[in-house]
ZADO-1210 file (C-alpha; in nm, 4 decimals, padded with zeros to 6 digits):
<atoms>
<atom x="09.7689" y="08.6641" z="08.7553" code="UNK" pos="1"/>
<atom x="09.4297" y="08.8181" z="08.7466" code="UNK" pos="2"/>
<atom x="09.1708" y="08.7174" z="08.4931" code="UNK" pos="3"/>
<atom x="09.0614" y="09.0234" z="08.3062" code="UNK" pos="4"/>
<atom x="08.6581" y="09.1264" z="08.1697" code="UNK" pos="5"/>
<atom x="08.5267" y="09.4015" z="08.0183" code="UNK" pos="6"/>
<atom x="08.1695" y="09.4358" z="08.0267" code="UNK" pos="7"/>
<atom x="07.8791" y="09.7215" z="08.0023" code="UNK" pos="8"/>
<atom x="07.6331" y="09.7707" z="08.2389" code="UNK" pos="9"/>
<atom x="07.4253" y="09.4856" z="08.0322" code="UNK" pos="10"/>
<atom x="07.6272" y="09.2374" z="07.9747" code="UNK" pos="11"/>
<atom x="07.7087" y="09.2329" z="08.3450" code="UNK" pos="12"/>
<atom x="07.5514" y="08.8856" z="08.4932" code="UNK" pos="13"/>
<atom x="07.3602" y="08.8979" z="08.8589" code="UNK" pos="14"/>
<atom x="07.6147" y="08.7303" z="09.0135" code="UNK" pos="15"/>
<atom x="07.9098" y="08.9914" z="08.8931" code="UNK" pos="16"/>
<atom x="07.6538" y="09.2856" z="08.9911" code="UNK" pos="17"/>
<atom x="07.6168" y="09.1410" z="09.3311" code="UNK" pos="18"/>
<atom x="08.0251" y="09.0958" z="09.3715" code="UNK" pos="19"/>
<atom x="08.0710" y="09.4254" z="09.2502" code="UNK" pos="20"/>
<atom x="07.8092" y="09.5908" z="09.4970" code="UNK" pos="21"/>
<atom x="07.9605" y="09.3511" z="09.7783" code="UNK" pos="22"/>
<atom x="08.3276" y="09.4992" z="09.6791" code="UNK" pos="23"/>
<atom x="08.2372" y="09.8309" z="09.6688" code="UNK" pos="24"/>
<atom x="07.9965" y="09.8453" z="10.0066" code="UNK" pos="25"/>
<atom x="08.3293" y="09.6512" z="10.1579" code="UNK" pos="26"/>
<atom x="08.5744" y="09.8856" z="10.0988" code="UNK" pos="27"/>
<atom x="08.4489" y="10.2018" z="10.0516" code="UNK" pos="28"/>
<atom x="08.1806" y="10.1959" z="10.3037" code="UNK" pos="29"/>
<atom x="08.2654" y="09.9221" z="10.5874" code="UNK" pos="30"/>
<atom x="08.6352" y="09.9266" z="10.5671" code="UNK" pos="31"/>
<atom x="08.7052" y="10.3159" z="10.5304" code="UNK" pos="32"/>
<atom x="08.3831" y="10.3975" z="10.7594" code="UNK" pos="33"/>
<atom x="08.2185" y="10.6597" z="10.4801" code="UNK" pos="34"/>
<atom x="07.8382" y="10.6897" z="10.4487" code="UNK" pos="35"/>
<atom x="07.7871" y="10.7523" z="10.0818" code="UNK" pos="36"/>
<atom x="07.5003" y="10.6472" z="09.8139" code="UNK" pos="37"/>
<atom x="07.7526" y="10.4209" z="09.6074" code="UNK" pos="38"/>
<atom x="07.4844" y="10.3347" z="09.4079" code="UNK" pos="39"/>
<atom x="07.4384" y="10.6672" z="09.2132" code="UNK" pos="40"/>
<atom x="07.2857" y="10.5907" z="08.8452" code="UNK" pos="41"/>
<atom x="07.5896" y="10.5943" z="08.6540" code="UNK" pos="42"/>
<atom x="07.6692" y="10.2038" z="08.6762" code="UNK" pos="43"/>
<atom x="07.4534" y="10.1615" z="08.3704" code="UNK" pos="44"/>
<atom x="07.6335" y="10.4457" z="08.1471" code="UNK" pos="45"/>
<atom x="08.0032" y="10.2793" z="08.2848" code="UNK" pos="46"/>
<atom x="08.2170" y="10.0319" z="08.1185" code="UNK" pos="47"/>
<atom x="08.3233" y="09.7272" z="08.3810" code="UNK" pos="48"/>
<atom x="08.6588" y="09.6302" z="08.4386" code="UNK" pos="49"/>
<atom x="08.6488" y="09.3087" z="08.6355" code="UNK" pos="50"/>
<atom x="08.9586" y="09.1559" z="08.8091" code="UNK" pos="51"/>
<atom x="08.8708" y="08.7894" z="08.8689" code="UNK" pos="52"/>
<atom x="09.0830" y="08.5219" z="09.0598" code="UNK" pos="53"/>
<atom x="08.9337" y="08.1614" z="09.0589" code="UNK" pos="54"/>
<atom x="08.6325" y="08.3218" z="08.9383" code="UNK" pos="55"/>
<atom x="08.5628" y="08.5738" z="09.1699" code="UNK" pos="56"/>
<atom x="08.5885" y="08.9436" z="09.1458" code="UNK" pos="57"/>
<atom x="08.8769" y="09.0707" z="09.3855" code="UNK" pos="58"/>
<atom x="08.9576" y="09.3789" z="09.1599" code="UNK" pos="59"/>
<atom x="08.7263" y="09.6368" z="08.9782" code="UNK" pos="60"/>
<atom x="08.7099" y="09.9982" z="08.8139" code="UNK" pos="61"/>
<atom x="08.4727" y="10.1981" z="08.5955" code="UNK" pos="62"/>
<atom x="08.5153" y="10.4075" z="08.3427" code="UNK" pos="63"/>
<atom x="08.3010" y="10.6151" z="08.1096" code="UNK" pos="64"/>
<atom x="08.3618" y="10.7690" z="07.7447" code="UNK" pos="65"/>
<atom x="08.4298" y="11.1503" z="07.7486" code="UNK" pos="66"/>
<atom x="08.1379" y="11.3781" z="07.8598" code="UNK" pos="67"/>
<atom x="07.9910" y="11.1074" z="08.0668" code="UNK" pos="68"/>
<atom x="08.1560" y="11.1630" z="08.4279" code="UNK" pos="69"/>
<atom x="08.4021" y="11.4325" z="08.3328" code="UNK" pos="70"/>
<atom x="08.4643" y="11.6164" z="07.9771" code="UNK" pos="71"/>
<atom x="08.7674" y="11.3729" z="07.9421" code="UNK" pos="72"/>
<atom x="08.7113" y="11.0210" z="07.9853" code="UNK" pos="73"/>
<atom x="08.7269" y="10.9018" z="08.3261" code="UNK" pos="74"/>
<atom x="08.8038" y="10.6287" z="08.5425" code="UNK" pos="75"/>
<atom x="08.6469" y="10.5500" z="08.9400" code="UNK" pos="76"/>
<atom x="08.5446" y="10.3170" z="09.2024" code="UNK" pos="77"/>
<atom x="08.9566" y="10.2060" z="09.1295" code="UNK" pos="78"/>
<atom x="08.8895" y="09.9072" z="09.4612" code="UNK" pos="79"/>
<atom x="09.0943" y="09.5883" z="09.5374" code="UNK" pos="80"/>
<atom x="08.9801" y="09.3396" z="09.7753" code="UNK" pos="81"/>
<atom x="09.1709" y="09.4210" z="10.1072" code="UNK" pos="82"/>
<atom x="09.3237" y="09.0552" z="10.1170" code="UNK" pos="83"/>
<atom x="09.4672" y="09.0753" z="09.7635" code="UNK" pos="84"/>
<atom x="09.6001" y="09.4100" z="09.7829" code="UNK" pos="85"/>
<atom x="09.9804" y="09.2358" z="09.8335" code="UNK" pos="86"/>
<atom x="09.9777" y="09.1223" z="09.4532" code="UNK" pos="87"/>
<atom x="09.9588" y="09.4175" z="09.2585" code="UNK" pos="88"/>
<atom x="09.6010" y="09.3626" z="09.1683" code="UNK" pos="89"/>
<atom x="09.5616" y="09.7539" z="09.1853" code="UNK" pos="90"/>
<atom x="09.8290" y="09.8332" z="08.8971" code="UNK" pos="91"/>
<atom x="09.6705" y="09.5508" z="08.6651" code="UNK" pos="92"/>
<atom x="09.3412" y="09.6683" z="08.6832" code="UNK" pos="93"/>
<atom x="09.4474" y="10.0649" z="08.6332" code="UNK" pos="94"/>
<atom x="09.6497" y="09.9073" z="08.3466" code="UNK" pos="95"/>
<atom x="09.3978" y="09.7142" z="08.1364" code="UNK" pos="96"/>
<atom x="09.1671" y="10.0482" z="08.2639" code="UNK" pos="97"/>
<atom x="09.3495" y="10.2776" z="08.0615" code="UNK" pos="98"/>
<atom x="09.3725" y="10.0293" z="07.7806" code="UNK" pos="99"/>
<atom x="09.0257" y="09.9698" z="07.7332" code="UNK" pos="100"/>
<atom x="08.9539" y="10.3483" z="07.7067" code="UNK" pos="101"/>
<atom x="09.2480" y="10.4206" z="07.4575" code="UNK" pos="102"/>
<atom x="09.1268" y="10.1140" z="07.2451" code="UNK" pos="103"/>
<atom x="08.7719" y="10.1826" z="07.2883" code="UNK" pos="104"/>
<atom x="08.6986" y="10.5774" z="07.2967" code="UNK" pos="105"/>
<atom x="09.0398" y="10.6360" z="07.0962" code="UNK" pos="106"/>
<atom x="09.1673" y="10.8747" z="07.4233" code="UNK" pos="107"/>
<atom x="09.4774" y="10.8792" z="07.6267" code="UNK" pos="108"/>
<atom x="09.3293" y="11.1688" z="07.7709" code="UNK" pos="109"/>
<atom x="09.1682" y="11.0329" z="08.1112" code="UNK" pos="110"/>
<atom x="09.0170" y="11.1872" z="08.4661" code="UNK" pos="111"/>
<atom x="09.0096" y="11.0697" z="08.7758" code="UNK" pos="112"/>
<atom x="08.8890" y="11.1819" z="09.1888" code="UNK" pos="113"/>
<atom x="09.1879" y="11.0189" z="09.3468" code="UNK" pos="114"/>
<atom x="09.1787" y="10.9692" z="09.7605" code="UNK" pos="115"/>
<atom x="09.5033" y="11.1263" z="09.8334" code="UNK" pos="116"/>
<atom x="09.6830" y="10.9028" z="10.0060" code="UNK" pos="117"/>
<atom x="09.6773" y="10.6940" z="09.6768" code="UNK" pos="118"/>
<atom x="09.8359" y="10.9816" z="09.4771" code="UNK" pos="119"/>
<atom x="10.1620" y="10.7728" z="09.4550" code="UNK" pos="120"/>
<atom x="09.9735" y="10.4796" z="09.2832" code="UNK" pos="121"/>
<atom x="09.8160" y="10.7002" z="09.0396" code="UNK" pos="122"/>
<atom x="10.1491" y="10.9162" z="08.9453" code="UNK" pos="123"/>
<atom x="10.3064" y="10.5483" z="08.8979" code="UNK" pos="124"/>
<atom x="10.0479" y="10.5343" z="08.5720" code="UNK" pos="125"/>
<atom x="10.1320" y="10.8727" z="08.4628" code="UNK" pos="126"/>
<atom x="09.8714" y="11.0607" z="08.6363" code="UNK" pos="127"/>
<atom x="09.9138" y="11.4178" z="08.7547" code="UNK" pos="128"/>
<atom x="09.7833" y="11.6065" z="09.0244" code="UNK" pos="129"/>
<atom x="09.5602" y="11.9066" z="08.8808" code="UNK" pos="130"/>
<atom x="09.4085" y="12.2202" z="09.0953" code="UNK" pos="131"/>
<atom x="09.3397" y="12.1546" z="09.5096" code="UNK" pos="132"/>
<atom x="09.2924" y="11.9052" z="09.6957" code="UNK" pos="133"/>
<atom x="08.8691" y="11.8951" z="09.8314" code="UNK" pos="134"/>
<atom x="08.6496" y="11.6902" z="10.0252" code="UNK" pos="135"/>
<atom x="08.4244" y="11.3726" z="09.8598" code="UNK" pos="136"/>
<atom x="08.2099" y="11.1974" z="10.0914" code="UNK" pos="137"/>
<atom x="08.4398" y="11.2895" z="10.3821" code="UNK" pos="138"/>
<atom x="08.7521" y="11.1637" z="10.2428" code="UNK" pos="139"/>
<atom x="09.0780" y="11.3806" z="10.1087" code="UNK" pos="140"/>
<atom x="09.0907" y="11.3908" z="09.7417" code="UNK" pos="141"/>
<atom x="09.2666" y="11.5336" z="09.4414" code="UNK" pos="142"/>
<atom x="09.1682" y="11.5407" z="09.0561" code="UNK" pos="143"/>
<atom x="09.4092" y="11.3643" z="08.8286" code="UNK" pos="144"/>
<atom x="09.4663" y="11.3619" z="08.4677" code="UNK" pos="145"/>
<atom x="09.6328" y="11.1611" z="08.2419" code="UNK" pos="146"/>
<atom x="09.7200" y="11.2821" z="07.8786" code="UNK" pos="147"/>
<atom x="09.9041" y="11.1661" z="07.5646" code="UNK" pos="148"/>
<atom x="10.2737" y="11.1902" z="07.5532" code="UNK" pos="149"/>
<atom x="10.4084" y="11.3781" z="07.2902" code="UNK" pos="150"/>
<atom x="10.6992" y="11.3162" z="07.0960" code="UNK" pos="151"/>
</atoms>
């Protein structure tokens, strides 16, 4: 089971900053070959979703209040260690994601860039494809957007 934290940008220590970055740089840059400035100025403005086993973060997102990222409140950077990814590390972190935002920013309403080959993963949490696919940094994507059911 994966040790959830929520943190801002503040109450983030050095060490967690420097796993984050380490995450990140692994998967998105080294692992799936992209060139992109990961580091944009929006980590301080983001609320951190940390996925720690035996103290170590193996699981991340971040997500922002409406009219941060997107008009709706948003979620990115959705990464799982590559040697944890067998554990369904991925759904708990999207979970407790979505969570935090609803609790926090009183949404269900929620945005994200999806790669496309992850679309599957995304739909699982109620996600939905919106508009056509485009290009980020190289890589296929596809906006997705989660909203409220209604009864």
């Amino acid at each position: 089971m994966l040790q959830i934290e929520t943190k801002t940008f503040e109450e983030l220590t050095t060490i967690e900053l420097y796993e984050i970055l380490q995450l990140r740089s692994e998967v998105f840059v080294v692992e799936q070959d992209c060139i992109y400035q990961d580091i944009d100025g929006k980590d301080e403005k983001a609320l951190h979703i940390l996925g720690k086993k035996e103290g170590k973060i193996v699981a991340y997102t971040r997500c922002f209040a409406p009219n941060i990222y997107f008009e709706e409140a948003a979620i990115g950077r959705v990464v799982v260690k590559e040697t944890q990814r067998k554990f369904g590390y991925g759904h708990e972190i999207l979970k407790a994601s979505v969570d935090e935002i609803e609790q926090r920013y009183k949404t269900s309403t929620i945005k994200l860039s999806a790669q496309q080959y992850l679309t599957h993963f995304y739909e699982a949490h109620d996600f939905k494809q919106i508009g056509e696919g485009y290009l980020e940094d190289g890589i296929p994507h596809i906006a997705m957007l989660r909203k409220p059911v209604v009864n």
